[in-house]
N, C-alpha and C positions, 0 to 999 in steps of 0.2 A: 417660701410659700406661706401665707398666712394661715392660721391654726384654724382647723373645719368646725371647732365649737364656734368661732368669732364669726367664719363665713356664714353660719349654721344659723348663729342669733341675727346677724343683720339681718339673712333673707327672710326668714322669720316677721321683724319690723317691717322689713319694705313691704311682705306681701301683705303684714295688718294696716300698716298705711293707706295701699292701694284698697285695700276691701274698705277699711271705715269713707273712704273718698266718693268711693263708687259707689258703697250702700247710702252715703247721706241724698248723692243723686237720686238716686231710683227713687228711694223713700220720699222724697219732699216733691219729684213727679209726680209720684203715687198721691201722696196726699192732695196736691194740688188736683188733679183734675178728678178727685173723686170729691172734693169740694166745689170745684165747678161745674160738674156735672148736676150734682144737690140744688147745685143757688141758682140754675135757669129757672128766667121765668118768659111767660108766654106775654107778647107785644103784637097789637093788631099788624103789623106790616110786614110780618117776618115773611119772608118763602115760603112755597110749597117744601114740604118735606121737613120742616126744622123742627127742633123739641122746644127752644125757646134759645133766648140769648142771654149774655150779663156784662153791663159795663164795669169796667173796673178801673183804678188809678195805680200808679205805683211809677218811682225815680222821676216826677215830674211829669210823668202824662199817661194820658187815657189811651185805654182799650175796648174794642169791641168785636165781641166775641159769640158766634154763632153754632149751638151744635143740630148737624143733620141726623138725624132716627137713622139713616142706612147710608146716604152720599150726596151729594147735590150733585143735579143735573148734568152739569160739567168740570173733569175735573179741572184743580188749578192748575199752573205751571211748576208752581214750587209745595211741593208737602215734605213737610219735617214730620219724619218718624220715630220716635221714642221706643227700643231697644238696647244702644248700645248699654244704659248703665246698669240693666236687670244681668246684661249678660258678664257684663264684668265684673261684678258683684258677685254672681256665682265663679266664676272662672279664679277670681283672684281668694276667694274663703275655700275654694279646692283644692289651690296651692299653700295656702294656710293650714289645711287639715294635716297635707302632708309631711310640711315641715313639720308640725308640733307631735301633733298626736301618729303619726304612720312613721318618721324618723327616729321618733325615741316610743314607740310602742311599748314597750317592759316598762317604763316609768310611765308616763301621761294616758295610756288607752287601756292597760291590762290590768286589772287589780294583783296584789301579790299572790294572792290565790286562785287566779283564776286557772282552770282547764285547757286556755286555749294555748297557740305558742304564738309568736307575734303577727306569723304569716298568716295564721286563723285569723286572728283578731284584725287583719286589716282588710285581707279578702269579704270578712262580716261587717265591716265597718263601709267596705263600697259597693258591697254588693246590696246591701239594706237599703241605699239611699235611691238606686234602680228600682227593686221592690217596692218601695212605695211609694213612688208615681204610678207603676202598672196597675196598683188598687185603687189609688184616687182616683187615677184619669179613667177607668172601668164604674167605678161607682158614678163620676159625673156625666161617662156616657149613658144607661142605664138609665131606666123610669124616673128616675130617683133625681132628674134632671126637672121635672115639672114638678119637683116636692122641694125647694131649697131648702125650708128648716130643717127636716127630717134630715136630708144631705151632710150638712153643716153639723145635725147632731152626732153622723155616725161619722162624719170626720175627725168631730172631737174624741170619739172613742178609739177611731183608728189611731190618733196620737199618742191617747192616754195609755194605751197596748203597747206602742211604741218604746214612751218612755219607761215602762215597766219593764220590757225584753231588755233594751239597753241595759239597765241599773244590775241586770242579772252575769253579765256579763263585762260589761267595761267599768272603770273606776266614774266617783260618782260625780266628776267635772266632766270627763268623756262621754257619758250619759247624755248632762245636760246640751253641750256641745253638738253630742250628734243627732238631738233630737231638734236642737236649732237647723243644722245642716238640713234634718229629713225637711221638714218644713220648708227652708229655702230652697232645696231640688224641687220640690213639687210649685211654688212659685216660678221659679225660672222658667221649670217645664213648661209653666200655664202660658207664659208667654211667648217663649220660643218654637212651641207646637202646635198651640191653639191659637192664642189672639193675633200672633201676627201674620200665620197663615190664613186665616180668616180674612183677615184688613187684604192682604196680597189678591186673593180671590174678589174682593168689592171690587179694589181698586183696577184689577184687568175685565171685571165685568164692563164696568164704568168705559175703560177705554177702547174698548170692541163696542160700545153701543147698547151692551144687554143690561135688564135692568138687577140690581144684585137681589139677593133673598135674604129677608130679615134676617132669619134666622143666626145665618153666619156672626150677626152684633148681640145677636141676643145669646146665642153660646158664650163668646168672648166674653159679655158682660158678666154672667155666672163667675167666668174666671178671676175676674179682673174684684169681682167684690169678695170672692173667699182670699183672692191675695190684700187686700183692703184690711180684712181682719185678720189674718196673721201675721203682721208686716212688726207690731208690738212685741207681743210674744216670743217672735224669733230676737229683737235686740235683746229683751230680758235674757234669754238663753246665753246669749253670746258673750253676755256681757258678766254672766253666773259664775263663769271658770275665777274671779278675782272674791269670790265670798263663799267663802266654806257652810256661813251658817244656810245657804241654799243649797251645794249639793253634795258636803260630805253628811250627811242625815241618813236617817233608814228612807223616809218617805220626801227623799229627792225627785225621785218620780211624781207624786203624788202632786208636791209643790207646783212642778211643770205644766202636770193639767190644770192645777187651779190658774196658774197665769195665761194659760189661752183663756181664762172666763175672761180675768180680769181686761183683757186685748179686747173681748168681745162688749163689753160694757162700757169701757173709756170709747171704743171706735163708735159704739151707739148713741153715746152723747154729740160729741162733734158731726157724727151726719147726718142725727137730727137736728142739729144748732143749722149746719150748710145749707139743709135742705128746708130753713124757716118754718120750722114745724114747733118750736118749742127749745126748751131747754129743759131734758129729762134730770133735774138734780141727781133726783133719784139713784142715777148712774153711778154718781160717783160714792152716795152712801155703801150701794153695792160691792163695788169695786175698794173701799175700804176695810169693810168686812170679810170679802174674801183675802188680803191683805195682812188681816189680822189673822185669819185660821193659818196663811203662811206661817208666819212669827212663829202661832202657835208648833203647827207641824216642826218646825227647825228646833225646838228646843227639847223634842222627846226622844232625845237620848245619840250615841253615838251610831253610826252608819257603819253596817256590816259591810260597805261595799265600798268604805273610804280608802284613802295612801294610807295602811297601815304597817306598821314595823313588819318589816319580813325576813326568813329565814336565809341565811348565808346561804342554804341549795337551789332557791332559786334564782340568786343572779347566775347571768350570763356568764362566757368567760372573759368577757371585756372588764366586767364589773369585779370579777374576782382577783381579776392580775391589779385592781386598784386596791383592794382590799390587803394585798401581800407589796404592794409599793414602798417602798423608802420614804419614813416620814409619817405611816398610815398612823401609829401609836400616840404622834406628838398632834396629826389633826384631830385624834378623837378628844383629846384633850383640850385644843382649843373647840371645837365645837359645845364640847360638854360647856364649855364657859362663858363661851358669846353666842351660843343660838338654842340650847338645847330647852332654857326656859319659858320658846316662845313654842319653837317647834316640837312639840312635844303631844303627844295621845291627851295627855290631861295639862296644859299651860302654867305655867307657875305665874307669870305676867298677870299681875292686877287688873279686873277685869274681859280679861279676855280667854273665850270660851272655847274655838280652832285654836288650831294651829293656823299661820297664814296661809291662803292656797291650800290647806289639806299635807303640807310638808312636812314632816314628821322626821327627827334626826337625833334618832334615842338608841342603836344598833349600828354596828358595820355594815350590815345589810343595806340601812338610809343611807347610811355616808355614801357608799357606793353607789347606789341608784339615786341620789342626786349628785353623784361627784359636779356632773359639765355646770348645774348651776351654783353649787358653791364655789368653783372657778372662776365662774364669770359674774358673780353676783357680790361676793364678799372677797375674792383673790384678786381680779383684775379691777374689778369697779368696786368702790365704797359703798354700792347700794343697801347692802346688808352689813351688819343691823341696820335697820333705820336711824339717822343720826347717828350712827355709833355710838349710841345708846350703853352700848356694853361695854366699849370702849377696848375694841379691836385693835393691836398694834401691827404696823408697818410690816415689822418680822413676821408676825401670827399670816398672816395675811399672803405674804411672800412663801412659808409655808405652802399653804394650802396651792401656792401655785405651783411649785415644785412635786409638788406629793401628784396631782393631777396630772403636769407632762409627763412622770416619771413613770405613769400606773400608763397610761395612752400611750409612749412609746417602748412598750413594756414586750418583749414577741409573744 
């Protein structure tokens, strides 16, 4: 039977594969017709009921293209409706969450100090991401539906709360991570609850004969523009877990919220560029500057809520029978040799400030709680060091793979 670290990191790949595949979909629908929505324009011969139209070209021919305010008259035969890739999108970054961060909970979700035990930490990790949908989708039913800035403003505060509770309790890439997740659960939701049950209800209005109610497009549309601006933000997040100087920091959280601005200033350029209204430079100097207060935030100091060296009492007992393994003596000794200068609380490596990912491998405690990836990173695959840089031998290496079966089939 093949080894459950190896089954463990494919499924892993496959389900980042499937999420990047699915989210490039959604995203570049998303974008798309929220730029074709912008760039109608009004033509004397259009229909009763249209907002306007836009011709377009692309792979050698033209298009024409009509949007209706509520439905036309009659429907067509054939309507293509746009859900599946919002939904796979979420579906496949939930089987993502699980492999990485809910399978190895003690390493990748829990900080070494944290209060909670893993079953806490995952019960808070899914049960958070329910919780706030039931506030957003509360707040966009509410008054606060005819106010969109004020909405949009106390959205951003609902995040920025967000990423603060997180950072208190998860390590500070599981942070960034699940405040990416909160954000796409409340997207998915927007679609799957609202705009498409919405669109269901025109479309049976339409074929009994009755006429539909604005309304229902004009809720959707609410949805559809706060998923428009968080759609940035959430890659930045996602994409955070491979750069330590974003969220092993103290004011990782902090970083977070300035990136939804930055979402909110880049998306404002482009749909007033769509929407022929201008080109706000101005945006991007914005968006620069908060950019910059990044940088700044990330270099004021180490993060109390980083992968920090931890004490032998808190692994597991999985982790401890690696610890007393055959072989454990001779790995800490190659580790000291070929990883321990990069991986380290303070780096010895010329310029560089992390550790990579936040991996830190300066105690028994790290060898331990990263055993399955210096298995699979530097014992089975040459991936580490980089270039074998350090210049890793055959043996050293064959090492680390025995010392790892030997601690995992250990009773």
């Amino acid at each position: 039977m093949p080894d459950p670290a190896i089954l463990l990191e494919w499924a892993g790949f496959a389900a980042r594969w499937l999420h990047v595949v699915t989210a490039m979909a959604w995203i570049g629908t998303s974008f798309y017709f929220i730029a074709l929505d912008l760039g109608l324009r009004r033509a004397p011969d259009l229909p009763p009921g249209t907002q306007g139209e836009e011709w377009q070209v692309h792979g050698g021919g033209f298009y024409h293209i009509r949007k209706y305010l509520v439905a036309p008259a009659q429907m067509p035969d054939h309507l293509t409706w746009f859900k599946w890739e919002s939904y796979a999108t979420w579906l496949s970054g939930a089987a993502l969450l699980m492999l990485v961060y809910w399978a190895s909970a003690d390493l990748f979700l829990l900080s070494a100090d944290s209060p909670l035990s893993p079953t806490q930490g995952i019960t808070l990790s899914a049960g958070s991401l329910g919780l706030g949908w039931l506030i957003y989708d509360h707040l966009c039913k509410s008054r606060l539906a005819a106010r969109p800035t004020l909405l949009m403003l106390l959205l951003f505060a609902l995040l920025t709360a967000m990423g603060w509770a997180y950072a208190q309790v998860f390590t500070g890439r599981a942070m960034m991570l699940h405040l990416g997740a909160f954000t796409a659960t409340i997207m998915t939701a927007n679609v799957f609850l609202v705009i498409m049950p919405n669109q269901r209800i025109v479309v049976a209005d339409l074929r009994a004969g009755r006429t539909p109610e604005a309304r229902y497009g004009q809720i959707a549309k609410l949805r559809s523009t706060h998923n428009n601006y968080l759609t940035l933000p959430v890659i930045f997040l996602m994409l955070s877990n491979h750069y330590p100087l974003a969220f092993a920091t103290p004011y990782n959280w902090l970083i977070a919220a300035l990136v939804f601005l930055m979402g909110v200033t880049i998306r404002h350029f482009f749909n007033t560029l769509h929407a022929r209204r201008g080109r706000p430079w101005w945006a991007w100097g914005v968006t620069a500057l908060i950019f910059a207060a990044i940088v700044w935030l990330s270099t004021l100091g180490a993060s109390t809520n980083a992968d920090t060296p931890s004490k032998t009492a808190s692994l597991s007992p999985a982790q401890l029978r690696l610890t007393k393994a055959p072989g454990f003596d001779t790995v800490q000794e190659i580790v000291a040799l070929r990883c321990a200068m990069c991986h380290a609380a303070e780096p010895l490596w010329p310029g560089m400030i992390h550790a990579p990912k936040g991996v830190i491998l300066e105690t028994p405690a790290d060898l331990a709680r990263q055993a399955r990836a210096l298995y699979l990173h530097a014992g089975l695959s040459t991936a580490m060091p980089p270039a074998n840089l350090t210049a890793m031998e055959p043996a050293e290496r064959a090492t680390l793979i025995a010392w790892y079966q030997a601690g995992r089939a250990a009773p």
